[in-house]
C-alpha positions in Angstrom: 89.7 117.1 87.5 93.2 117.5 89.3 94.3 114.8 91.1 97.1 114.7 94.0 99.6 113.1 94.4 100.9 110.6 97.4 104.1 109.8 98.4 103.7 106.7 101.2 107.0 105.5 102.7 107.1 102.9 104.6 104.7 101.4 102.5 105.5 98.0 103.2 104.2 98.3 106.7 102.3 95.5 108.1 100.5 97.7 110.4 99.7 101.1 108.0 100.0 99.3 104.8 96.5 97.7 104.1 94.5 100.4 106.3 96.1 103.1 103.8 95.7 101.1 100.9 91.8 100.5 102.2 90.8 104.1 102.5 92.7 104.9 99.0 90.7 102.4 96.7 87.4 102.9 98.3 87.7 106.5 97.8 86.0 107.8 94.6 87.7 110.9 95.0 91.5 109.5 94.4 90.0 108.6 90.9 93.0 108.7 88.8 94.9 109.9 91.7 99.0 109.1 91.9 100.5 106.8 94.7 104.2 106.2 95.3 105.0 103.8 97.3 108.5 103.9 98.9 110.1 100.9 101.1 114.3 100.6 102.0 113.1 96.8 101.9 112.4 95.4 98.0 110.6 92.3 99.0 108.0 94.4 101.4 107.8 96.9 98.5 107.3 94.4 96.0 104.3 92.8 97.9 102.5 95.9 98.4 102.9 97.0 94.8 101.6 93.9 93.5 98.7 94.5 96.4 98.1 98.1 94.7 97.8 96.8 91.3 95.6 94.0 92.6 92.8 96.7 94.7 93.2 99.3 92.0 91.9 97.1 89.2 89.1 95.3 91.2 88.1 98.9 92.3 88.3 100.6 89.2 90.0 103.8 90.5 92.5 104.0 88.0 95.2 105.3 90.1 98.8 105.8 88.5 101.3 103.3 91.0 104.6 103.2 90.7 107.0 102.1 93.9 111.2 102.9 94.6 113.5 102.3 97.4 114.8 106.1 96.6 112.3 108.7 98.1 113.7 111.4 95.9 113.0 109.4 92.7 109.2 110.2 93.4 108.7 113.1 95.8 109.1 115.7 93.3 105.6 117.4 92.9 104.2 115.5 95.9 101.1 117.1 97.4 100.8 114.6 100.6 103.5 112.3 101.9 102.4 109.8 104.8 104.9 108.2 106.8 105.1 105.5 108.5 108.7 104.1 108.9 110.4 102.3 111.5 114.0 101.5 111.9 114.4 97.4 113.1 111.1 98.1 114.8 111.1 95.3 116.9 114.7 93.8 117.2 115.5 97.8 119.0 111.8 97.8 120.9 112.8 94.5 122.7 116.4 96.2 124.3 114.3 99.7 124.3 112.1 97.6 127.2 114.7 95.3 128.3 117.6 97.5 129.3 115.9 99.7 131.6 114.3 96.6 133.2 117.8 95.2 134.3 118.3 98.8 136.2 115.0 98.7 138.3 112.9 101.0 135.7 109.3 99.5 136.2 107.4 100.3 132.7 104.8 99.1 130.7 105.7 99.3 127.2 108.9 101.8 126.3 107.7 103.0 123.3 106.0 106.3 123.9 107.5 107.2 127.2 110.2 106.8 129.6 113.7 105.0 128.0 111.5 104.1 124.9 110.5 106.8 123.8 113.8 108.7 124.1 115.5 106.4 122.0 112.7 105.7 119.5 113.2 109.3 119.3 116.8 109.4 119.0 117.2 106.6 115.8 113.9 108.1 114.1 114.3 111.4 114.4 117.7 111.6 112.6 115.8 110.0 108.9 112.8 112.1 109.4 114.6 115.6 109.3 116.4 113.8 106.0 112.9 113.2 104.6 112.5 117.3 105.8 115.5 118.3 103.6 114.3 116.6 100.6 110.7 117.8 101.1 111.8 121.2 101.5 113.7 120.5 98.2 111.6 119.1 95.9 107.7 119.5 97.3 108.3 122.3 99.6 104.3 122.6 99.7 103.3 119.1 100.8 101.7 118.3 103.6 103.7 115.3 105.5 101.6 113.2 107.7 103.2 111.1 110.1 102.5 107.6 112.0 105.7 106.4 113.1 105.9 106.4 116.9 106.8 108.1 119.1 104.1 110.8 117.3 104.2 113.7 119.8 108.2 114.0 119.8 108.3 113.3 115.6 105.7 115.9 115.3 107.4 118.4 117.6 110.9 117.8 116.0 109.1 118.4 112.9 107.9 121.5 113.6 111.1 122.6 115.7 113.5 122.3 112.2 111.7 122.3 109.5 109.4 124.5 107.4 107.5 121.1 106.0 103.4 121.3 107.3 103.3 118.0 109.6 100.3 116.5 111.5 100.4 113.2 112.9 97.9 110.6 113.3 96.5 107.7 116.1 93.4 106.1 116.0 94.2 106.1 119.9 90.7 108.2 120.4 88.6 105.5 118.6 89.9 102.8 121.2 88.7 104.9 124.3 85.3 105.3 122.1 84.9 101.5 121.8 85.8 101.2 125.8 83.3 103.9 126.6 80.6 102.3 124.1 81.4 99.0 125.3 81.1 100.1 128.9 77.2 102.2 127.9 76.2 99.2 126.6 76.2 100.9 123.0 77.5 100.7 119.4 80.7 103.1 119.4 79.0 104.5 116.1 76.2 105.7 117.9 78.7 107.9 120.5 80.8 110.8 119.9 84.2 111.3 122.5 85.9 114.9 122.3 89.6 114.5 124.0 92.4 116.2 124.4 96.1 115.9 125.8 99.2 113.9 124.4 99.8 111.1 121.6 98.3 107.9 123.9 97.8 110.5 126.9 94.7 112.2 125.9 91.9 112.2 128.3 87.9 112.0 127.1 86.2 115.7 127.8 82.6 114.9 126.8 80.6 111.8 125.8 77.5 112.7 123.3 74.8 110.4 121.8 75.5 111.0 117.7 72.0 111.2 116.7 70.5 113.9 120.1 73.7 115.2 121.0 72.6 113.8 124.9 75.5 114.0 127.4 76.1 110.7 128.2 78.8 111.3 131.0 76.6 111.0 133.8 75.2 107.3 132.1 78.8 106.6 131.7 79.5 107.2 135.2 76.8 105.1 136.5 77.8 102.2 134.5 80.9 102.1 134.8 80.9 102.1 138.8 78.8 98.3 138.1 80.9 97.2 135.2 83.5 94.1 135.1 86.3 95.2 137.5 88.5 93.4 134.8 88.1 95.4 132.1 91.0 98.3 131.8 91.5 98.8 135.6 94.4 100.8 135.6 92.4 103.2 132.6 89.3 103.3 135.0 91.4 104.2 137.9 92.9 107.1 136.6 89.5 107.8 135.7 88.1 108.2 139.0 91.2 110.5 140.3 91.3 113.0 137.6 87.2 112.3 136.5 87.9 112.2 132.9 88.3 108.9 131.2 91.8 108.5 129.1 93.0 107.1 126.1 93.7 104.5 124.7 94.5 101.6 126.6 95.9 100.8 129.8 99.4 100.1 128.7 99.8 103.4 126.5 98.7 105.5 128.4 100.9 104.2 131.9 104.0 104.6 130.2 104.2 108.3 131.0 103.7 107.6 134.8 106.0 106.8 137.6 103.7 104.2 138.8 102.5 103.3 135.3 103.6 99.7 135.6 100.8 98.9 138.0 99.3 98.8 134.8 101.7 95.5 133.7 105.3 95.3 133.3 104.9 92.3 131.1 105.7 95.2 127.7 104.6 94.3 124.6 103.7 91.1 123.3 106.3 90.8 120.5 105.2 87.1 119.4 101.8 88.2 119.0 103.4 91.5 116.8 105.3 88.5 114.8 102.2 86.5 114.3 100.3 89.5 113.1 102.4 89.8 110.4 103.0 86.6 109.5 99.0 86.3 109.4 99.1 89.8 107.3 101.6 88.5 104.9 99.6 85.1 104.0 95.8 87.1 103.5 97.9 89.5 100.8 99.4 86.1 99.1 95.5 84.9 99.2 94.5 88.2 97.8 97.3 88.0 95.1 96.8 84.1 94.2 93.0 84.8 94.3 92.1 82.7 97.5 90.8 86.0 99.1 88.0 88.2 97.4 89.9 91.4 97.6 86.8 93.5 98.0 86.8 92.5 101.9 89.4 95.1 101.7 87.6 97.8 99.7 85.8 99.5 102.5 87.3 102.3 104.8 89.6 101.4 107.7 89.0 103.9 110.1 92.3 105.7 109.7 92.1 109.2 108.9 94.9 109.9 107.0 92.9 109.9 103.6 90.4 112.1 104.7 92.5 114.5 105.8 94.1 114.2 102.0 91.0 114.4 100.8 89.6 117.1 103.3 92.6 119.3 102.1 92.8 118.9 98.4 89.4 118.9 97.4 88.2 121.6 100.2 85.9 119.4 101.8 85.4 120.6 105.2 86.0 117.7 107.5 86.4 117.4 111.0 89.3 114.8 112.4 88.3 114.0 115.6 92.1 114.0 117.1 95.6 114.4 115.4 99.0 115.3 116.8 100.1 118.9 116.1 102.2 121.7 117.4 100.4 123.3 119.8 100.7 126.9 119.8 97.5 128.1 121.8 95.8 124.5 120.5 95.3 123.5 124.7 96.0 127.0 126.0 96.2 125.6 129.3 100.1 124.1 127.8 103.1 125.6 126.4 103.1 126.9 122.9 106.4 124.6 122.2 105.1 121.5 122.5 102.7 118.9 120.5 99.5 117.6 121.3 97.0 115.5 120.5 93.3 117.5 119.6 90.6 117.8 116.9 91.0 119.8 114.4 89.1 121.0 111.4 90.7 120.3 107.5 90.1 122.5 104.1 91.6 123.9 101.4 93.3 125.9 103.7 95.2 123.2 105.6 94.4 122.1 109.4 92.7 124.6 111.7 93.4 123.7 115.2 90.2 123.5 117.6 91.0 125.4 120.8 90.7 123.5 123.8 89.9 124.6 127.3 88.7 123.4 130.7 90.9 120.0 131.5 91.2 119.7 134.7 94.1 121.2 136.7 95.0 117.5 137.7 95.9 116.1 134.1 97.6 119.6 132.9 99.9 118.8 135.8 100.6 115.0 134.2 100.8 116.2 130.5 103.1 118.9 132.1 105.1 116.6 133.4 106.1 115.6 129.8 107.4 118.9 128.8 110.5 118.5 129.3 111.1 115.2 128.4 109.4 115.4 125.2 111.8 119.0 124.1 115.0 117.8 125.7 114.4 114.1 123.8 113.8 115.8 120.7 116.9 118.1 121.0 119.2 115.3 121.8 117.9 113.5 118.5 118.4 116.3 116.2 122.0 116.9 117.9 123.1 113.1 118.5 123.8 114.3 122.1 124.5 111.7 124.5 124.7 114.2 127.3 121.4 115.9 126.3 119.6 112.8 125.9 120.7 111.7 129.8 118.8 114.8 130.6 115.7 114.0 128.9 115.6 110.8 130.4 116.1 112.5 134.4 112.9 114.9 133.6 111.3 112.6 132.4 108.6 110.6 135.6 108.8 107.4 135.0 112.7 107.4 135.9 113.6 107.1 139.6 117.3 106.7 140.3 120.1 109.3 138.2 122.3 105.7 138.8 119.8 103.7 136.5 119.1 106.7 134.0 123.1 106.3 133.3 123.5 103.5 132.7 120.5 103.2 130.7 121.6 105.7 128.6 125.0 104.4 128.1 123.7 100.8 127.0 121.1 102.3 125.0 123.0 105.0 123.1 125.7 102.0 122.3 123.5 100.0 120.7 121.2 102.5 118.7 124.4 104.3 117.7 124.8 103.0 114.0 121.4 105.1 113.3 122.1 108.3 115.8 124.0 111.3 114.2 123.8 115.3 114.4 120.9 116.2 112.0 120.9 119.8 112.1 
């Protein structure tokens, strides 16, 4: 039986690295499949080779491995390439947040909106349209599926200069389904959440029991009104303005508001990130040295990335609760010329976008609100502009002073500048 093949760069991710690997080996279909894995960095690469190696002979898939710091040693005859890179993730997140802070910008997290995202956008961008070019070269039919942030302006940039498929991917959607489940008193297996919007702005349309198909809005109502004031306030108080619940957690989903930092302005907890991975890297050592029974790992992650692989290549028809894609006509109620974040429907002929109607009028005016931001952001990245990306930044809401947005973008550009260049 034909087999694909997978190109994953960024392999040595701590965050997309194990879930990936997870859903691969515990997937009888990838049964002599081939992976690539692809890293800039050797020792990260190393690791997750030896990882591979390690889950593909406990699992018995017999997959074909092989790993490079050259994407173009491997991409040739490529049927899927997941991506999930990020340039000095961290080190440029912390100024990403800081910078605007010292000019009176109030934010949450500056990673998928406001200053963040712009400049996420501007250093990312540039190495994604090079991955494009060599896609379009040498597997000019792969599908590439993207996780590196910020998703909605990656996939639109994508799609804006490139012939290369794209979809991205969250698992945003299953956090609002465990908040809703936790809130009904339920296992989030027994509930299904329908949503629409942006990547980390999408807002919950309808609430079904799994097994009747119930509506379970009106219980969700009910409890929610009684339950632990605590628990996501800001999330629950956009709730009741707009009536639909949103996704995924307080701190996402506030960065593309003005008065998002109501939500925190703590940003994100980057020693927590740090001990993540240092946690991460010591359970692979244990899983290498034999301290950890690798088969905890052997089970499916929740990620969707693999079923849409498999969804595609073997004509399974599957149904992926939410990905990021080009709209055109996706949520009619939005420009054609922007992404969004909806279900959509995989086979052997690629991704068929479900067609969403009905949000209200209220969040179409928030997710409008991005429109701008998101196009002009994505412009100024494929054309290093520094004057474009200053107009990005005064569309987009959470910017209140054209003083600030200056001089953010000034300090901002200067220091992302070794990684942003004209691309197209």
């Amino acid at each position: 039986m034909k087999t694909p093949k997978i190109v994953f760069i960024g392999a040595g991710s701590m965050s997309f690295g194990v879930p990936t690997f997870r859903d691969i080996f515990c997937n009888e279909k990838l049964t002599g499949a081939t992976l690539s894995l692809v890293d800039i960095n050797p020792e990260n690469l190393d690791r997750m080779y030896a990882l591979a190696l390690k889950m593909n002979e406990v699992s018995g898939r017999g997959l074909k491995i092989e790993k490079t710091t050259e994407r173009r040693d491997v991409l040739a005859g490529a049927d899927f390439v997941i991506n999930s890179l990020a340039i000095e993730r961290c080190e440029l997140w912390k100024h990403d947040f800081r910078v605007p802070q010292k000019y009176g910008v109030r934010h949450t997290l500056g990673e998928n909106g406001g200053p963040g995202a712009l400049f996420f956008t501007m250093r990312t961008l540039p190495v994604i349209l090079d991955i494009m070019r060599d896609m379009e070269e040498l597997c000019p039919n792969a599908w590439f599926l993207n996780f590196s942030n910020p998703e909605t302006r990656v996939v639109l940039g994508v799609n804006m200069y490139s012939k290369i498929k794209c979809i991205g991917l969250c698992h945003g959607i299953f956090m609002a389904r465990e908040d809703i489940a936790r809130i009904l008193g339920r296992s989030d297996k027994e509930i299904e959440v329908f949503g629409a919007g942006m990547n980390h702005f999408q807002w919950i349309m309808s609430i079904r029991d799994k097994a009747t198909g119930e509506d379970l809005y009106p219980e969700f109502r009910e409890k929610e009104a009684a339950y632990d004031p605590t628990f996501r306030p800001y999330s629950r108080r956009m709730f009741h303005f707009f009536g639909l619940y949103p996704s995924c957690s307080d701190d996402h989903m506030a960065e593309y508001q003005s008065y998002g930092y109501e939500a925190g302005e703590e940003g994100y907890n980057f020693d927590g990130d740090e001990q993540d991975r240092v946690r991460m890297r010591r359970q692979i050592a244990e899983v290498l040295d034999g301290t950890r029974d690798v088969r905890e790992w052997l089970r499916p992650s929740g990620e969707q990335a693999i079923e849409v692989i498999t969804g595609i290549f073997f004509n399974e028809r599957k149904y992926i609760p939410s990905a990021i894609v080009y709209n055109d006509g996706a949520i009619s109620q939005l420009p054609d010329d922007v992404a969004v974040e909806s279900p959509i429907m995989v086979d052997a002929d690629g991704v068929h976008k479900i067609n969403v109607r009905g949000l209200p009028d209220g969040v179409i005016g928030l997710l409008n609100m991005q429109v701008s931001a998101q196009r002009l952001s994505v412009r100024a990245a494929a054309q290093g502009s520094k004057e474009i990306a200053l107009q990005a930044l005064l569309c987009d809401p959470v910017i209140t002073s054209s003083f600030a947005a200056e001089k953010i973008v000034d300090e901002l550009y200067e220091i992302n500048k070794p990684y942003i260049r004209r691309c197209i």
